[in-house]
C-alpha positions as CSV (number, residue, x, y, z in Angstrom):
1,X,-36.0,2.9,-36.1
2,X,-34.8,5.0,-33.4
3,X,-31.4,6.3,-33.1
4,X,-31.0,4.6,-29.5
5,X,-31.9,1.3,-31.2
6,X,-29.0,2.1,-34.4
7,X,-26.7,3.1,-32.1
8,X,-26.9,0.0,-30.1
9,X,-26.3,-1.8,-33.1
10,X,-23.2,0.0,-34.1
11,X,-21.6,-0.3,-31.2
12,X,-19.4,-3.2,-29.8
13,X,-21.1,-4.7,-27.0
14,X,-18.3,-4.5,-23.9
15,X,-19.0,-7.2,-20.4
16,X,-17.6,-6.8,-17.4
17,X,-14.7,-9.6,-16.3
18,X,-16.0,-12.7,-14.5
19,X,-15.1,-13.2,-11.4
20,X,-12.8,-16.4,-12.4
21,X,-10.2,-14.3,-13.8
22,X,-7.4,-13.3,-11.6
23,X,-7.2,-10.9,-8.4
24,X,-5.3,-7.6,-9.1
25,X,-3.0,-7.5,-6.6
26,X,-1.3,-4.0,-5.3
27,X,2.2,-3.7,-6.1
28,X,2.6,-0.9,-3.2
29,X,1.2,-3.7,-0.7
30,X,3.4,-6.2,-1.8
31,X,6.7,-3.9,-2.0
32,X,5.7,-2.5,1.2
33,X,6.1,-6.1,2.9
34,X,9.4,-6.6,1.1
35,X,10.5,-3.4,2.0
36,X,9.6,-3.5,5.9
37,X,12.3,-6.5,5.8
38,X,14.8,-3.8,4.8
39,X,14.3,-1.2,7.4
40,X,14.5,-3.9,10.5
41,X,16.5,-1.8,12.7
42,X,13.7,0.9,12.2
43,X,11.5,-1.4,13.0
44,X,13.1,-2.5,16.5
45,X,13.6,1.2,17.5
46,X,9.9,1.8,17.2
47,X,8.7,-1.5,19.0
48,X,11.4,-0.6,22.3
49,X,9.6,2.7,22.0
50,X,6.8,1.6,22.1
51,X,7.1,-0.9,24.8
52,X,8.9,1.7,26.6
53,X,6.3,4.3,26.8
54,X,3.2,1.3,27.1
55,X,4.7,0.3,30.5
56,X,4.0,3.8,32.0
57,X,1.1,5.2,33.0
58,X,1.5,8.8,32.8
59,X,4.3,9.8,30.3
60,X,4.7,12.5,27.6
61,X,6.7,10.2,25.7
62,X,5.1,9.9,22.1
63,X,7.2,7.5,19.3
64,X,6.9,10.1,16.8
65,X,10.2,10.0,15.9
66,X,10.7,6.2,15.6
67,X,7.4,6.1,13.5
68,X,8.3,8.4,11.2
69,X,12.0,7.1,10.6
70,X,11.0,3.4,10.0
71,X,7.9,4.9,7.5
72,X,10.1,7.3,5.6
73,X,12.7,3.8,5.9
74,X,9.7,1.9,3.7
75,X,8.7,4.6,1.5
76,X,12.4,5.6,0.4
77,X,12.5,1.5,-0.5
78,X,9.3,1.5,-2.4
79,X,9.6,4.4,-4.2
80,X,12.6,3.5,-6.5
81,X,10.9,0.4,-7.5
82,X,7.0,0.9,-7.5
83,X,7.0,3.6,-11.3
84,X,8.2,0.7,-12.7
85,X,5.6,-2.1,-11.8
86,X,2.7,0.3,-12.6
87,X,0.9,0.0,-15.9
């Protein structure tokens, strides 16, 4: 007997989960969706930005600004809650 064929025997045989059991879903996806409720007037600022700066042609205009206040907006929200939900 060769010790690849005892230690096969000794050891629990582990299988992979079928594919009927449940999807994992992302708790930062779904927080992120709840959270982008929470940061509406973010939200608007950015899209009159960017509406704003789409209807010119030539402009230096970037929505920087508006992007990063309506992300760091969602981020603070998730944040508090997201530790918790995590195995």
């Amino acid at each position: 007997m060769s010790f690849f064929s005892f230690f096969s025997k000794i050891t629990p045989k582990v299988e992979a989960q079928s594919d009927e059991d449940e999807e994992l879903v992302d708790p930062q996806v779904v927080l992120k969706e709840q959270c982008g409720d929470k940061c509406t007037n973010y939200k608007a600022k950015l899209d009159e930005c960017y509406e704003r700066v789409s209807s010119r042609s030539q402009t230096t205009e970037t929505c920087a600004e508006e992007l990063f206040d309506f992300i760091h907006c969602v981020d603070h929200c998730v944040a508090k809650d997201l530790f918790s939900k995590l195995k």
